[in-house]
Every structure is written in structure tokens, then in C-alpha cells.
C-alpha positions in Angstrom: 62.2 58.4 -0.4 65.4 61.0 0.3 63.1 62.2 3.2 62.4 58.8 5.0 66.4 57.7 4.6 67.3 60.9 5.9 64.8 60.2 9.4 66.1 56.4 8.9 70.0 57.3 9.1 68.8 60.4 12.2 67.2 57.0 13.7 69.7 54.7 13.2 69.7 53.7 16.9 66.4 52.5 16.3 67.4 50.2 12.9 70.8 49.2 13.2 73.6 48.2 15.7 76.8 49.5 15.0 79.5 47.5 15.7 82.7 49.0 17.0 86.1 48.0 15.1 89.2 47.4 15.7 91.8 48.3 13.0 94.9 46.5 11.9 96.9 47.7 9.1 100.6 46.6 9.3 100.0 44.7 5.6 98.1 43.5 3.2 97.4 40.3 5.2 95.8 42.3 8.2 91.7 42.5 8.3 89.6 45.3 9.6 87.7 42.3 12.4 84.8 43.5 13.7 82.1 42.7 16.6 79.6 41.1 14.7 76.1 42.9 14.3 72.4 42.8 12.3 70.7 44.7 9.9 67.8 45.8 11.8 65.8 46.6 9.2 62.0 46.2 9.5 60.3 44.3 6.5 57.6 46.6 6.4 59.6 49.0 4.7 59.3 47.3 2.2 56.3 44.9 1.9 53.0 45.5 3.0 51.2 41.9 3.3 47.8 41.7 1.6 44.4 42.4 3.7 42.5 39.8 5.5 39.7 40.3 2.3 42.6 38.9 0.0 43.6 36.2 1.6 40.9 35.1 2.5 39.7 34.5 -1.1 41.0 30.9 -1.2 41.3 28.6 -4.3 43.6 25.3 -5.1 44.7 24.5 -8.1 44.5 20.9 -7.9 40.6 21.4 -6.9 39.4 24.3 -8.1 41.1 24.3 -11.5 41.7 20.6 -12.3 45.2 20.8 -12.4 46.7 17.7 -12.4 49.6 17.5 -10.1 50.7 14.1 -11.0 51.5 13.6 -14.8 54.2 15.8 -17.4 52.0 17.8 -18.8 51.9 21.4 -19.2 50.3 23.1 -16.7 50.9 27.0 -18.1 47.2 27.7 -19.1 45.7 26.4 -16.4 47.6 27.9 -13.9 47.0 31.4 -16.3 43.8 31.2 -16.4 43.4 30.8 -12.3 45.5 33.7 -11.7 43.4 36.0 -14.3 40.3 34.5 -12.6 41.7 35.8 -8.8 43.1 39.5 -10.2 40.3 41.2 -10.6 38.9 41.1 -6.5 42.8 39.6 -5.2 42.9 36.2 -3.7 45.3 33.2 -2.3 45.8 30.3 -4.8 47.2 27.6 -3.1 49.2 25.1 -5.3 49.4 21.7 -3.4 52.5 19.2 -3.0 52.6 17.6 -6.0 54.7 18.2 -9.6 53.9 20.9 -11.9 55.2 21.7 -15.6 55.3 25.4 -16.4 56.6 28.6 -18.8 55.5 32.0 -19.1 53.4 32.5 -15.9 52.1 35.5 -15.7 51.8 37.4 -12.5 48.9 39.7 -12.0 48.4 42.0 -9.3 46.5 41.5 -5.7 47.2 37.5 -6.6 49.0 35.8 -3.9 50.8 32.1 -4.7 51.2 29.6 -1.9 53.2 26.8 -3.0 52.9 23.8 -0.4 56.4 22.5 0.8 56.8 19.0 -1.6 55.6 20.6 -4.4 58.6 20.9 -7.7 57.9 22.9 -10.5 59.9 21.8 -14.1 60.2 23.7 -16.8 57.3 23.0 -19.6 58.7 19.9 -21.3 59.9 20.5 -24.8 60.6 24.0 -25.0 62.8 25.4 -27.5 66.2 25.2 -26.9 67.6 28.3 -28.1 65.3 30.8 -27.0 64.6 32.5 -23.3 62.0 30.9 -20.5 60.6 33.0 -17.6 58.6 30.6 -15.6 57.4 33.5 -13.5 57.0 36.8 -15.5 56.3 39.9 -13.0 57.2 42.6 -16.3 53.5 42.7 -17.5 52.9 42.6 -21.1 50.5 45.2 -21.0 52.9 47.7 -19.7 50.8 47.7 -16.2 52.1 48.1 -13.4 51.4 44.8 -11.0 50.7 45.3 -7.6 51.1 43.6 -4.3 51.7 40.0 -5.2 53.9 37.5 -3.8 55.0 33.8 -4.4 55.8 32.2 -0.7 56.9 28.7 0.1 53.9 27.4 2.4 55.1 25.2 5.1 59.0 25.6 4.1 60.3 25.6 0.7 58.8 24.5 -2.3 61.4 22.9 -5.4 62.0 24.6 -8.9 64.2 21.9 -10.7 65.5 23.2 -13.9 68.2 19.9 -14.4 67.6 18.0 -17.8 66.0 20.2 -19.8 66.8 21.1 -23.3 66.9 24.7 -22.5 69.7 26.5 -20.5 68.3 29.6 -21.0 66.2 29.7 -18.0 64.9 32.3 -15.5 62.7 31.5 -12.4 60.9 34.8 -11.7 61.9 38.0 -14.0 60.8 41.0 -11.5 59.8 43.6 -13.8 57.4 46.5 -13.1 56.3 45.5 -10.2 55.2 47.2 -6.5 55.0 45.6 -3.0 56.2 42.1 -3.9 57.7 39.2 -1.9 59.3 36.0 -2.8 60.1 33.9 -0.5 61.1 29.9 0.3 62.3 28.3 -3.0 65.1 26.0 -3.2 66.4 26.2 -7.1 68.3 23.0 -8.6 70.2 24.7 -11.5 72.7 22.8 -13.9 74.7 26.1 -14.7 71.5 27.7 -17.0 72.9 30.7 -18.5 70.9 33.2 -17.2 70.7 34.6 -13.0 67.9 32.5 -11.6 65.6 35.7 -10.1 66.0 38.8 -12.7 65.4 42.6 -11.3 64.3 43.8 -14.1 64.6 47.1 -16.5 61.2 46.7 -18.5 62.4 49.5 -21.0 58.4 51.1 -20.2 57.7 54.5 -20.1 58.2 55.8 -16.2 60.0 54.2 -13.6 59.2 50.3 -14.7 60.9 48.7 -12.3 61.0 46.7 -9.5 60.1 49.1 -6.2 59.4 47.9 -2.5 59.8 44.4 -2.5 60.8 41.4 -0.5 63.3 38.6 -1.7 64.3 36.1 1.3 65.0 32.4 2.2 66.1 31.1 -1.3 69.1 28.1 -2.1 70.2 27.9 -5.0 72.5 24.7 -6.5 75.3 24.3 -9.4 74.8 27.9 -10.2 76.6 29.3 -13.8 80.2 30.9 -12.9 79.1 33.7 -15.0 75.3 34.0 -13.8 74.0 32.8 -10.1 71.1 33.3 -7.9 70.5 37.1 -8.0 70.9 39.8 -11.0 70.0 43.2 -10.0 69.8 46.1 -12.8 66.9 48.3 -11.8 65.8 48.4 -8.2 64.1 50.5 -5.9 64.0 49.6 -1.6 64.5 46.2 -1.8 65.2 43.8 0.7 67.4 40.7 -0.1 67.6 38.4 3.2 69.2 34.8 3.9 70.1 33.7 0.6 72.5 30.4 -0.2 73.9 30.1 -4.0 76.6 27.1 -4.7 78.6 28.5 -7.5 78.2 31.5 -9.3 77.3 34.8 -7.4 74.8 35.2 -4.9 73.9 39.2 -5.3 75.0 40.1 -8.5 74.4 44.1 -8.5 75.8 44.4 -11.8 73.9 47.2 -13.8 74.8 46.5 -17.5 71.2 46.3 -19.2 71.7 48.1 -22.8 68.1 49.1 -22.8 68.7 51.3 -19.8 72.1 52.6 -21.1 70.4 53.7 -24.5 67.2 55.2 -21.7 69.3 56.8 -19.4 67.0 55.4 -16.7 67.3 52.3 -14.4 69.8 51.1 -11.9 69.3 50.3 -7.9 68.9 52.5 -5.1 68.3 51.9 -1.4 69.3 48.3 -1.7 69.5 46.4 1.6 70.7 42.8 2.0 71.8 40.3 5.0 72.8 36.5 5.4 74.1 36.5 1.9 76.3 32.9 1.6 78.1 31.7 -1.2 79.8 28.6 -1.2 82.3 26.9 -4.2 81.5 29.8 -6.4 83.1 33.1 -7.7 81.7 35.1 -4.4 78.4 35.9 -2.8 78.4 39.9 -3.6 79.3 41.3 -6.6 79.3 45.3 -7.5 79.4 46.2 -11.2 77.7 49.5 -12.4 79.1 49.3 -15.9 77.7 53.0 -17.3 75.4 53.4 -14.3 75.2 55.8 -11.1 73.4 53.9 -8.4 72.4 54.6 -5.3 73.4 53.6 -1.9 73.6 49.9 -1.1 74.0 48.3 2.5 74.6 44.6 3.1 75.1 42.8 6.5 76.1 39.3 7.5 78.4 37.8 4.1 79.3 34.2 4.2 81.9 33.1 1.8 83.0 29.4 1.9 85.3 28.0 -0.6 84.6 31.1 -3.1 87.5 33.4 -5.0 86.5 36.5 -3.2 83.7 37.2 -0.4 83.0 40.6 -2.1 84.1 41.6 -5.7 83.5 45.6 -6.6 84.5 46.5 -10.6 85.1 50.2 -12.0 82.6 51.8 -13.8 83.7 51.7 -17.6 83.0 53.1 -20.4 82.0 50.9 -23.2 83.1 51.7 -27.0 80.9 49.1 -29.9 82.1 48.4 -33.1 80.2 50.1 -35.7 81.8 48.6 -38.4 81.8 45.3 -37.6 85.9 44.6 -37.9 86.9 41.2 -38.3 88.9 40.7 -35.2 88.6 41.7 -31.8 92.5 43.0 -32.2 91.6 45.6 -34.9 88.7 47.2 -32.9 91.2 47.5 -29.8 94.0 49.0 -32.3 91.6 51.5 -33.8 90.8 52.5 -29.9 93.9 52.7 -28.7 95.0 54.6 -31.5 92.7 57.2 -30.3 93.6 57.0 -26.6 96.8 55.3 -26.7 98.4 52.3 -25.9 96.9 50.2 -22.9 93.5 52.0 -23.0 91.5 49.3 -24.0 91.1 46.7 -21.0 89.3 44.3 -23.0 87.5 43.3 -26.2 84.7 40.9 -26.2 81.4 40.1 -27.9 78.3 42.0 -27.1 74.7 41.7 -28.5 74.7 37.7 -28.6 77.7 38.0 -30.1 76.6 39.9 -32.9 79.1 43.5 -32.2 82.7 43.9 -30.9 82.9 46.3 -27.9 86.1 47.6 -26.1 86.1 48.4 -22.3 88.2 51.5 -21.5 91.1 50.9 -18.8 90.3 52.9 -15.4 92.7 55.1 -16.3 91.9 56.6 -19.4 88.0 56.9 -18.4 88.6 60.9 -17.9 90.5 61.1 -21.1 87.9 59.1 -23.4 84.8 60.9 -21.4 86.4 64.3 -22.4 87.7 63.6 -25.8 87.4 65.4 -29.2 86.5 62.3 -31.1 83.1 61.0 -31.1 83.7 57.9 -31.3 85.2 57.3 -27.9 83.5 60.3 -25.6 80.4 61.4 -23.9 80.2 58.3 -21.8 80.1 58.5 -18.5 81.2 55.5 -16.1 78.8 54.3 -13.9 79.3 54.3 -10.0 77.8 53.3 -6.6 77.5 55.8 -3.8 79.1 55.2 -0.7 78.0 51.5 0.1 78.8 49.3 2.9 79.3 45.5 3.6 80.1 44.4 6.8 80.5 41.0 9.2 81.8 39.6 6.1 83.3 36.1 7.8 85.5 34.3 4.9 86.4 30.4 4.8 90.0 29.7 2.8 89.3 26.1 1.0 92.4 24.6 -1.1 90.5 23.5 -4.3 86.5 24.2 -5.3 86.6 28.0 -5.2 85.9 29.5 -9.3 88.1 31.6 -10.7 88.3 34.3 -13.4 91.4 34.7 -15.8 91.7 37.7 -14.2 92.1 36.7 -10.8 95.2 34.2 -11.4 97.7 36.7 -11.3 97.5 37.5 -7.6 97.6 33.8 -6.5 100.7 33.2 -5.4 103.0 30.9 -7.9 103.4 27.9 -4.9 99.9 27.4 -5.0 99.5 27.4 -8.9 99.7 23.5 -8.8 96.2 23.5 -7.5 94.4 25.0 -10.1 92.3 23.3 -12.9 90.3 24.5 -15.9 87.3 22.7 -16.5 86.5 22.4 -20.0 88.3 24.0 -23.0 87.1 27.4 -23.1 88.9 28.7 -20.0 85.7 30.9 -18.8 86.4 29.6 -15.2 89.0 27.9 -13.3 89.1 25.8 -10.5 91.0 26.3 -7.6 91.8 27.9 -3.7 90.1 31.0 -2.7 92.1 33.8 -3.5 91.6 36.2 -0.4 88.5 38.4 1.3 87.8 41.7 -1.3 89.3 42.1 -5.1 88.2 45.8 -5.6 89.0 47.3 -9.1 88.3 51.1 -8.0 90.1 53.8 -7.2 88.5 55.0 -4.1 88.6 58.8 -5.1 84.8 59.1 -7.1 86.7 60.2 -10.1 84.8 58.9 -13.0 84.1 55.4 -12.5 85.6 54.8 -9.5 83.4 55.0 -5.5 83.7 53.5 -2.0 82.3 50.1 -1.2 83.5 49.8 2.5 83.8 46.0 3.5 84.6 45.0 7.2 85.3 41.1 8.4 84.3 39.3 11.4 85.9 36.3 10.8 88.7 35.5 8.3 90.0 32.0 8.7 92.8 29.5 6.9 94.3 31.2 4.7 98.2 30.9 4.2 100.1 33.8 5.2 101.3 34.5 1.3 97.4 35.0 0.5 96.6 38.7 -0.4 93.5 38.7 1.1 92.9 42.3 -0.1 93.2 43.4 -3.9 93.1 46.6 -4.7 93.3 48.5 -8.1 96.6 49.1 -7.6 97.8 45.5 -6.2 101.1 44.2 -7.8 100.9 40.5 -9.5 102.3 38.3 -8.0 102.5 35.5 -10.7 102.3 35.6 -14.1 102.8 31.5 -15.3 100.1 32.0 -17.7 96.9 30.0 -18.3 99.2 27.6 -20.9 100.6 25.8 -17.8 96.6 25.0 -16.0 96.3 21.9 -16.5 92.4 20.7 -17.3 90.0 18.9 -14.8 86.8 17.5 -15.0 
């Protein structure tokens, strides 16, 4: 893989235009504006269709399998069963328009879904409410790994509507171990479900088991989770991510906090290419987060963000302390660290494990100081970083109201403009409000510990009143500090 990106960047005439740029830097209002250019990318990089022998091993589900497409029932086994049938010589299985009530499919390898546009697919009816539902499971039970497979839209998009159900805790496809995959034409009705709709997946198997070569393009995604979205990535291997839409939440979440892989030392994403990523009333469409993680090299193309806080969002590393004793109060875990490392140290204390363990986030700053200190309880964690990583033709869309915001964020919208913001519902996880500017980027810039280069140029930045920041970096000033006391609540 080093090889072929080192003959891809010697080629890059061949893959990508390069867009000159023109620089303007007389404050924090000016944006790098740019002539806008594609990722020229070829998907064969990184999907290899099946062979005319495959595909042309058709069956239907409705025919073939007596599926009935037309009534609540569940249609798991059925749909099971016809997959196993196909794996063993590879074949198409064609689901028809119609409405189809599932959980716990599991993918198989040299099997190839076609799911007609007009066809929905519900979660199984029933299922319990408090425990977690992959509809489509690529992480193979047995440990396998699966092989060329794909789920594709046939004719346009197929429907997965995961409204009403008694569950929340819902995931559409978990990509686990799995090789030369491609998803592709789903439109996803969410009502905030509490998990990212498509899950890259760490599969905690021996080896690399993770997603590698893969495909995941033309996929909407409605009413997305503030806190979730469309897209989680924590292990990935040349990927392709191309014209998705997410309404709320985050479109590309490349946020690499998987505990399994932290206690395994293995995981993360590497050679990650993206374009036409759009976000629109939500938090933003790209996201960077490595936690404890050092990733590889991302490059993203064409960002759309309408309405949103922030068109790209890039957090710190961090090093992440746990409570081993189980203290009563999130206050006394952050004393006991910060009377280690001293005052301000600890960024924040929350609730990890399903809420089951206290654990403090080191402050940027002290990363170097807890990574090298004498006490065991705070060092030997290392931050996790990005390499260099580019986003570019990032065009961004100031609305007044819509946009969701974190806590966090409030401080660096200006006080005149406080009186738009709402907080819908009592726990103050999101507000509601006007975007905030183009990039909030928590890093230093300098690869110390924790801290890389996500390089974001705009095409087209439009609307925004002139006392926006539109650029936030880690050492931005606040600019108002009325607290959350004085938000007043919305529905």
C-alpha cells in the first residue's frame, strides 16, 4: 500500500486537479477561496465488481425464497437462509419493491444484494428496546473474513425507515472484517437512533479485522442524532466515501475512540478518501477525532455545509485517564487528577463504559506532561493523531437558526447573536441556533503529542455577518461567556 501511494502522489497529474489558491489573511474573517476542483480518484482502487459467473447466478427473494414482501413479519431467516444458500458458488439476490422486516442479516462473502428502488426495509417489529440491532452485519461471527460483497440500490435508492420503533439503538450496516465491499443507494429515515447509521468497524479479531478496499457512495440520511449521524469510522483501510447527504448530526465522523482497539493497540484509518460530503441543520459534515489513535492520511474533496455549526470540526488527540475506583462524583476524579498534573489539566469528566466508569480527558496542554509522568496512573498514554490530511472546496452556507450546537461551541458566538439560540430539551446535549463559522480546529498545528495538520481550503463562504469568526483555532479568544443559564428552551 506505501508503494502504490507513493506512484499515486508521483502521478498525481493523472488522479487529481489541483486547484490554485488565492490567499487572504488580513483577519480572522478572511478565507483561503479557492478554484474549485475533483477528486479524481478511480473506484477501482478500491472495489473490484464481481465476475460475470457471479452475477449471473440470479435469485429473488420474493420467488425463489417465498418471502413475503407485503405483510409485518420478520423476514431475518428467510433472507439468512438465501444468502447462505448463494455463498458457497457467489450469486445476485435480488430483493424486489415491496416492504421487508429485518435484524441481524448476515453478510457472507461472493453474495451480492440488489434492492429494487420502492423497496423499505423496517427494523424486525418488537425487538428489544435496550439492546443493539445491526440490520446488516459484515463483522462475521465466525471470525472469517467476507469477501467481495456489496448491497446496491437497483434502479435508484432503496428505503431503510428506522422511525417508530421501540429501539433507538440501531445500526444499518456494521462493516466489520470485511474485503472489496460496496454500498451504495440507500436513503436512511432516522428519528435520532443513538448509534452512526453505517459503522466501520474494529472487530477486536486476531489480524487486521477490519474493513479494507471498499466502496461507500450515494446515501441520505434524515433527522440524524447530534451526537451520532450517517458515517462512524474507527478502523479503515482504502476506502472511498462519495456523495453523501446527512440532515443533522455528522456526515463523516472519523472519530477513532473504540476501547477494544485502545486496549489492542491496533485499528484506526488509513488512506481514507472522501468527496460530495453535505451536511445540512446538523453539527457539520466532517469530523476528525483520533482520541488515543495515530491514523493515517485522509483526503476529502467537495464539503457542503448548509445551516451546520462548522463545515469541518478537527479535535486533539487526548489522553484519557478512567476511574479505577469508582469515586462518587465526576468532581473528585478531576481533583485527584489535577492534583497530579495541576490545576486546569483535566478538560472534562464524563461517563464512559455505558455509564458504568468516570474518565477525565487531559487538557492539550498537559498531554506531554501526563505522557511523561512518574505516576502511573496518569502516563504512558499517548494521544492519537492524523497525518497530514487535506479538505478542500469546502463551500459553507450561514443560516440564522437550525444549525446544532455543542456547549462548547457557544463561547465563540458573538453575544448580539445569543438571542437566537435555543436548547431543545432539558439535558443541554445540543443547542439550537446560527452556524458558528467554516473550521473549529482544537490542535496545535505543531505534531507535538496530540496535536497534526488538517489543511481545509473554501470555495465558497457565503452570509455570514462580519462579527462571525469563521475560523477557530486552539488558541481563539471567547468571545462571550453569558452562560447556558440564560438559553432559553425550544421545542
Amino acid at each position: 500500500m506505501r508503494v502504490q501511494l507513493k506512484h499515486f502522489y508521483v502521478a498525481s497529474m493523472a488522479l487529481f486537479a489541483i486547484g490554485c489558491s488565492k490567499e487572504i489573511e488580513e483577519n480572522e474573517n478572511s478565507e483561503i477561496l479557492e478554484t474549485p476542483t475533483e477528486l479524481r480518484v478511480s473506484d477501482g482502487r478500491f472495489y473490484t465488481p464481481p465476475t460475470n459467473a457471479v452475477i449471473s447466478n440470479v435469485k429473488n427473494l420474493v420467488t425463489d425464497f417465498n418471502v413475503n414482501n407485503r405483510d409485518t413479519n420478520d423476514d431475518s431467516a428467510k433472507l439468512n437462509n438465501a444468502i447462505a444458500s448463494l455463498a458457497s458458488s457467489g450469486g445476485k439476490l435480488v430483493i424486489p419493491r415491496g416492504k421487508y422486516y429485518l435484524n441481524k442479516i448476515r453478510m457472507r462473502s461472493n453474495v451480492h444484494l440488489e434492492i429494487e428502488n420502492g423497496a423499505t426495509i423496517y427494523p424486525t417489529r418488537g425487538i428489544a428496546a435496550n439492546s443493539n440491532h445491526r440490520i446488516f452485519d459484515f463483522a462475521s461471527k465466525t471470525g472469517d473474513k467476507i469477501e467481495n460483497v456489496s448491497i446496491i440500490g437497483k434502479g435508484g435508492k432503496f428505503i431503510v425507515d428506522l422511525r417508530g420503533n421501540s429501539s433507538k439503538n440501531l445500526i444499518v450496516a456494521d462493516l466489520g472484517n470485511v474485503e472489496n465491499f460496496k454500498l451504495s443507494n440507500i436513503t436512511i429515515k432516522d428519528e435520532k437512533t443513538v448509534f452512526a447509521s453505517i459503522l466501520v468497524s474494529f472487530t477486536g479479531k486476531p489480524g487486521n479485522a477490519w474493513p479494507h478496499k471498499g466502496i461507500v457512495q450515494n446515501i441520505n440520511q434524515t433527522n440524524a442524532h447530534t451526537g451520532y449521524g450517517l458515517i462512524q469510522a474507527y478502523a479503515a483501510d482504502n476506502i472511498l466515501f462519495k456523495n453523501l447527504k446527512c440532515k443533522g448530526g455528522v456526515t463523516l465522523r472519523l472519530e477513532t475512540d473504540n476501547l477494544a482497539m485502545k486496549a489492542a493497540n491496533r485499528g484506526g484509518v488509513r488512506d481514507i478518501f472522501a468527496t460530495k460530503i453535505s451536511n445540512t441543520s446538523g453539527l457539520t459534515p466532517v469530523m476528525f477525532s483520533p482520541h488515543f489513535m495515530e491514523n493515517g492520511k485522509v483526503t476529502i474533496d467537495d464539503v457542503t455545509a448548509i445551516g451546520c455549526a462548522y463545515a469541518v470540526r478537527v479535535e486533539h488527540g487526548f489522553i484519557e485517564i478512567f476511574d479505577k475506583q469508582n469515586r462518587a462524583s465526576s468532581e473528585a476524579f478531576k481533583n485527584y487528577i489535577e492534583g497530579i498534573l495541576g490545576a486546569g489539566s483535566v478538560e472534562i469528566v464524563y461517563r464512559r463504559n455505558n455509564g458504568r466508569t468516570w474518565a477525565a480527558r487531559i487538557a492539550n496542554d498537559f498531554s506531554e506532561i501526563a505522557y511523561n509522568h512518574s505516576n502511573p496512573a496518569v502516563n504512558g498514554i499517548k494521544p492519537g493523531s492524523f497525518k497530514n490530511s487535506t479538505v478542500k472546496n469546502v463551500k459553507v452556507t450561514y443560516k440564522n437558526t437550525g444549525a446544532k450546537l455543542k456547549q462548547a461551541f457557544l463561547p465563540y458566538l458573538p453575544c448580539s447573536e445569543w438571542s437566537k439560540l435555543c436548547k431543545p430539551g432539558p439535558s443541554g446535549f445540543e443547542y439550537n441556533g446560527p452556524s458558528l463559522g467554516v473550521t473549529i480546529d482544537n490542535t496545535k498545528r505543531d505534531n507535538s503529542l496530540g496535536n497534526y495538520n488538517v489543511n481545509v481550503s473554501t470555495s465558497n463562504v457565503q452570509g455570514f455577518p462580519s462579527n462571525h469568526i469563521l475560523r477557530v483555532k486552539h488558541n481563539t479568544a471567547k468571545i462571550c461567556n453569558k452562560g447556558v443559564g440564560t438559553i432559553n428552551s425550544c421545542n
